[in-house]
C-alpha positions as MATLAB code, in Angstrom:
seq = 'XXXXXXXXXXXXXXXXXXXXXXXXXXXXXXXXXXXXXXXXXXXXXXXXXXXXXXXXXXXXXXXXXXXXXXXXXXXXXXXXXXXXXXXXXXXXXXXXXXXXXXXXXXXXXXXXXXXXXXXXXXXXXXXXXXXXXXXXXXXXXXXXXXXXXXXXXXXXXXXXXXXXXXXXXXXXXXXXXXXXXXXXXXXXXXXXXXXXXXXXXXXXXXXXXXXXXXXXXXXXXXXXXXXXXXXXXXXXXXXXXXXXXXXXXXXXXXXXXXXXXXXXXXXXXXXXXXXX';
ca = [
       0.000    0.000    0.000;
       1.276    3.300   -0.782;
       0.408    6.619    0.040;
      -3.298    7.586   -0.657;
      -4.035    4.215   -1.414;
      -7.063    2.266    0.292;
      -6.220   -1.457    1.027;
      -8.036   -2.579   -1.719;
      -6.640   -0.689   -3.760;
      -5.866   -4.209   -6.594;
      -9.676   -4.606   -6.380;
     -10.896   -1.263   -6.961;
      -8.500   -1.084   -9.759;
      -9.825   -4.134  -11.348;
     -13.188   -2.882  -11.264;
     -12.994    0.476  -12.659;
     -11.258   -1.524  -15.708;
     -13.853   -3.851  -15.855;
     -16.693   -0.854  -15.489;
     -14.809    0.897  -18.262;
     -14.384   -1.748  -20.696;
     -10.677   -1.435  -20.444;
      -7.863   -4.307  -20.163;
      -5.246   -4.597  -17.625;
      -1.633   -3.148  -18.579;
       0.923   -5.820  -18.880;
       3.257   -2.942  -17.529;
       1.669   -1.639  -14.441;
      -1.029   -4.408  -13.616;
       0.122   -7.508  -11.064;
      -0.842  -10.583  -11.865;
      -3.699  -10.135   -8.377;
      -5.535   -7.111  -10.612;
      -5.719   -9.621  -13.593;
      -7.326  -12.307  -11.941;
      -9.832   -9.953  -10.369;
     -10.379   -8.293  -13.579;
     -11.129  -12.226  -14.680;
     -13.156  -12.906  -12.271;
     -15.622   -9.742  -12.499;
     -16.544  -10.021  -16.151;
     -17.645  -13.154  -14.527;
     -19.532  -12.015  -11.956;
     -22.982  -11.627  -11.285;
     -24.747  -10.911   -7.936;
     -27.743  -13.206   -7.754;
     -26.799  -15.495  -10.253;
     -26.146  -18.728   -9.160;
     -24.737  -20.311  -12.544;
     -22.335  -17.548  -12.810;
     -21.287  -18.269   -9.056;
     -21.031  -21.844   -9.516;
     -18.517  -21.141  -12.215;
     -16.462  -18.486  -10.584;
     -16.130  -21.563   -7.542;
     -14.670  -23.527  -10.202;
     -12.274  -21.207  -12.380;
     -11.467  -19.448   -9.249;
     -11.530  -20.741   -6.251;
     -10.086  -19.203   -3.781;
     -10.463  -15.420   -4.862;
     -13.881  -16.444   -5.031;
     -13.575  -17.822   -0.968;
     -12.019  -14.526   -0.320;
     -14.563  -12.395   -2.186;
     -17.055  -14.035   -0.148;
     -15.462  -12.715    3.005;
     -14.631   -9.415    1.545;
     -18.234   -9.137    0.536;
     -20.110   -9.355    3.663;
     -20.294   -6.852    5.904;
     -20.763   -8.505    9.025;
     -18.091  -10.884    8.384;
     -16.872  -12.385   11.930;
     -13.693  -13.262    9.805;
     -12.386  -10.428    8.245;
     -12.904   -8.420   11.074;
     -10.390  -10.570   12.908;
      -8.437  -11.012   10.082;
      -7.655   -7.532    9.623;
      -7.041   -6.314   12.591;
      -4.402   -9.511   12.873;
      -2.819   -8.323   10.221;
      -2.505   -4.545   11.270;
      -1.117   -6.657   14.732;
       1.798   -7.979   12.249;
       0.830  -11.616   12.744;
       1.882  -13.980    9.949;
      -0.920  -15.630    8.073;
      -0.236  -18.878    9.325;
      -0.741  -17.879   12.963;
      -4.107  -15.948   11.725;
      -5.024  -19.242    9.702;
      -4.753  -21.347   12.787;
      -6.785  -19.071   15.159;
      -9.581  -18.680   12.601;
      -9.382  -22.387   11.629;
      -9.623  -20.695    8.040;
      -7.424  -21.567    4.881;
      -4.315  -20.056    4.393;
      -4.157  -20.159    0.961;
      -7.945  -18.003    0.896;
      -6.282  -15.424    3.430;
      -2.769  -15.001    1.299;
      -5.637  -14.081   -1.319;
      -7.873  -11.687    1.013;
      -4.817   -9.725    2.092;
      -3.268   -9.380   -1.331;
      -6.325   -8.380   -2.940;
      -8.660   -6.623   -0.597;
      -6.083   -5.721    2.615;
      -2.442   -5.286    1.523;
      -1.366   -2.878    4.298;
       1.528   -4.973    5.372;
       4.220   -3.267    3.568;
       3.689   -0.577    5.252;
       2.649   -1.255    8.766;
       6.344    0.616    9.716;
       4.544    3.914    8.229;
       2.215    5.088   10.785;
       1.251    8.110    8.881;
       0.173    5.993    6.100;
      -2.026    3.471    8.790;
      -3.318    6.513   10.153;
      -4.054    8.553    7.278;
      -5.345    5.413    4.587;
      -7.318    3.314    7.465;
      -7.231    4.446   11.466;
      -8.036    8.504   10.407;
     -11.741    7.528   11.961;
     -10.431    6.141   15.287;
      -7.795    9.583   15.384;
     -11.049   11.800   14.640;
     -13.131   10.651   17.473;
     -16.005    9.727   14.816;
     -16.260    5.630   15.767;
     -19.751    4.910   16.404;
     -20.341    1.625   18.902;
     -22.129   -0.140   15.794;
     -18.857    0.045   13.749;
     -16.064   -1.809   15.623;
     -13.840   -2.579   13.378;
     -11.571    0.667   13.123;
     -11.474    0.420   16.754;
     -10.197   -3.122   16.886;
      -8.088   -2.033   14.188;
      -6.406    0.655   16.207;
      -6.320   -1.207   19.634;
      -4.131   -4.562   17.037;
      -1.759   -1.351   15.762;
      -0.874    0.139   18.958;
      -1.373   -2.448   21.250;
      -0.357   -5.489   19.171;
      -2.050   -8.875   19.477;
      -2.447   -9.871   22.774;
      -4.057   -6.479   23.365;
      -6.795   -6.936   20.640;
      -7.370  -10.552   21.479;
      -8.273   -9.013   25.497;
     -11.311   -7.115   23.554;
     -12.575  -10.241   22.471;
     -11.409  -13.189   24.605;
     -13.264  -13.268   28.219;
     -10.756  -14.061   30.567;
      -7.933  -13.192   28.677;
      -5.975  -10.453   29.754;
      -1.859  -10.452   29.592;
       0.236   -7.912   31.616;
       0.999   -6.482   28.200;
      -2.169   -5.979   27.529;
      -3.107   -3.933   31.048;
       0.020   -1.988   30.352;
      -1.478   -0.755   26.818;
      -4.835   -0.042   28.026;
      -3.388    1.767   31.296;
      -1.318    3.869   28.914;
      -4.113    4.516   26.186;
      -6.268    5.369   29.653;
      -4.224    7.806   30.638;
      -3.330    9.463   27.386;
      -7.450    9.997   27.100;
      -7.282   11.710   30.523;
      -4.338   13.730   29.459;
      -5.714   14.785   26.261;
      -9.811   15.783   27.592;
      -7.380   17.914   30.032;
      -5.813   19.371   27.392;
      -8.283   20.324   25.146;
     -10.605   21.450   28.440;
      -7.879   23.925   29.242;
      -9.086   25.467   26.227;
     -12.610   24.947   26.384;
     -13.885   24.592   30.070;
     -14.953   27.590   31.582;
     -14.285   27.111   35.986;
     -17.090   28.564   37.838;
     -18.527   28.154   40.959;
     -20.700   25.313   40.070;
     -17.903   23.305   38.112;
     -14.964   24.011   40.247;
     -15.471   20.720   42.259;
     -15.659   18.589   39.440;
     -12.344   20.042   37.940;
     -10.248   19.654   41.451;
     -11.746   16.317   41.757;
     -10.770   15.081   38.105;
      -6.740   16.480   39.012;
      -6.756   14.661   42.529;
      -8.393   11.634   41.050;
      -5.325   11.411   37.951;
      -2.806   11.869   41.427;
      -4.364    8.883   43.137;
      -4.302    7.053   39.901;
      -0.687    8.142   39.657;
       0.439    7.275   42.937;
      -1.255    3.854   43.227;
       0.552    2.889   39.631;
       3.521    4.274   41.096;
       3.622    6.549   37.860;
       5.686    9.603   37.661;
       3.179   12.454   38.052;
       3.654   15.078   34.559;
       1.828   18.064   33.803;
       3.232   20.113   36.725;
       1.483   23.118   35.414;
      -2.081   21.782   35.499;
      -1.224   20.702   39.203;
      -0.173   24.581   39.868;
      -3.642   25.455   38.208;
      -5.219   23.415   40.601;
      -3.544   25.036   43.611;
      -4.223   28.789   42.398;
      -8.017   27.910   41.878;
      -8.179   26.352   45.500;
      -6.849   29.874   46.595;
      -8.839   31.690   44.245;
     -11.625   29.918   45.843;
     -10.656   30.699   49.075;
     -10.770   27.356   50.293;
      -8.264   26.211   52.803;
      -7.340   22.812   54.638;
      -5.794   22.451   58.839;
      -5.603   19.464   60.733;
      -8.670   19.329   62.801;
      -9.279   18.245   66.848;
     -13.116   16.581   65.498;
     -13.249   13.090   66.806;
     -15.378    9.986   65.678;
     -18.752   10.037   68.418;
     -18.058    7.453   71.179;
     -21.176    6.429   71.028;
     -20.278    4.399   67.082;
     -17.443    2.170   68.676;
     -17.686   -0.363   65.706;
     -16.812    2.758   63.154;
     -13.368    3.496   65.862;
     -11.971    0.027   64.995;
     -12.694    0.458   61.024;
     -10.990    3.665   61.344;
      -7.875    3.408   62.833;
      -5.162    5.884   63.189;
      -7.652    8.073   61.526;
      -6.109   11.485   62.241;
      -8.569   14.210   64.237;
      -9.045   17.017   61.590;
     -10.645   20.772   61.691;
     -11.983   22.385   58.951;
     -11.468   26.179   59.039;
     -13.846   28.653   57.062;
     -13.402   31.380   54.590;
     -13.628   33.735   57.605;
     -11.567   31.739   59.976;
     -13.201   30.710   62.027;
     -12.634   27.262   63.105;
     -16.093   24.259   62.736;
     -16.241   21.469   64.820;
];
């Protein structure tokens, strides 16, 4: 696949000859855009003759076409999003119990993105552009899984669809692509959110909640600055924080012993005056 090219690119050529009336070039045209050129002045939707035939004269283009035509296929879902995962088609061929030889065809002809899988402009731009653009609906998964197999790898995709099956390396990518997602609503919120009385407490408790996730992952805390935000709106808010002498009611023993070491704490007011 090269740039501006859609995976299927050998099919699409092959039709627009066939729609056209034109042959393929001995020159430019691989020996995958003549067969499909073949094999579509053969074809005719609804026709079972002509289907028959194409099962003969071409078998397992016409296995692959069958995947490659159905929209809900279970297969080529999979399929595709192994390959974007840089598995070999043997490994894919075992898992899906499918035929090798009819997914060396589906990849050539309707999903050669391997040769450039090292390119992650041209993923991004020629198949995961949805994904980057936040426009993935829940009733299309498959860019999804696609993205999830590119920048997660294998054992990462299989998680989404396996129950039970979750590797270390697969928590480790989802923590990550977590975390970027927090990072990047703060980002563009710093741009957008306007802090106000009624939203201020939501904001500070979005910041302290990325510390505790921080600290529990033992992650090195970044994006000093937004913390600094944090601690100018708490003063702009006038809203300070003293250890406090307010003990637990003796009368709640049980709630003493779930507590323990629970320091006494005082909250003081905006106009100082300590609360019990």
């Amino acid at each position: 696949m090269k740039q501006n090219q859609t995976p299927d690119w050998r099919w699409l050529r092959a039709r627009r000859l066939a729609d056209n009336g034109l042959t393929p070039s001995r020159t430019r045209d691989d020996r995958f855009v003549r067969e499909a050129w073949q094999f579509l002045k053969k074809l005719r939707k609804l026709d079972i003759k002509a289907e028959e035939r194409l099962a003969i004269d071409h078998p397992v283009l016409f296995d692959a076409f069958k995947i490659y035509d159905d929209a809900q296929s279970g297969i080529k879902w999979v399929f595709e999003a192994g390959v974007i995962a840089g598995q070999p088609v043997d490994a894919l061929s075992a898992y899906l119990r499918a035929d090798a030889a009819t997914l060396t065809m589906y990849e050539n002809m309707f999903f050669d993105v391997r040769d450039a899988l090292e390119n992650r402009g041209c993923i991004i731009a020629n198949i995961l552009m949805p994904l980057m653009t936040s426009s993935v609906s829940a009733r299309d998964p498959d860019v999804f899984w696609k993205g999830i197999a590119y920048f997660g790898g294998w054992e990462a995709v299989k998680s989404s669809w396996e129950v039970g099956h979750v590797t270390q390396e697969a928590v480790d990518f989802f923590d990550r692509a977590i975390r970027q997602k927090i990072m990047k609503n703060a980002y563009d919120a710093l741009h957008t959110a306007q802090v106000n009385s009624f939203n201020a407490k939501d904001h500070v408790a979005a910041v302290l909640e990325q510390r505790r996730l921080d600290y529990e992952s033992n992650t090195p805390t970044s994006g000093g600055a937004v913390y600094d935000q944090l601690g100018q709106l708490l003063t702009a808010l006038q809203i300070g924080m003293i250890p406090s002498q307010q003990v637990l009611p003796q009368e709640e023993p049980r709630l003493q012993s779930l507590l323990p070491g629970v320091r006494d704490v005082t909250a003081e007011t905006v106009d100082g005056k300590s609360g019990a």
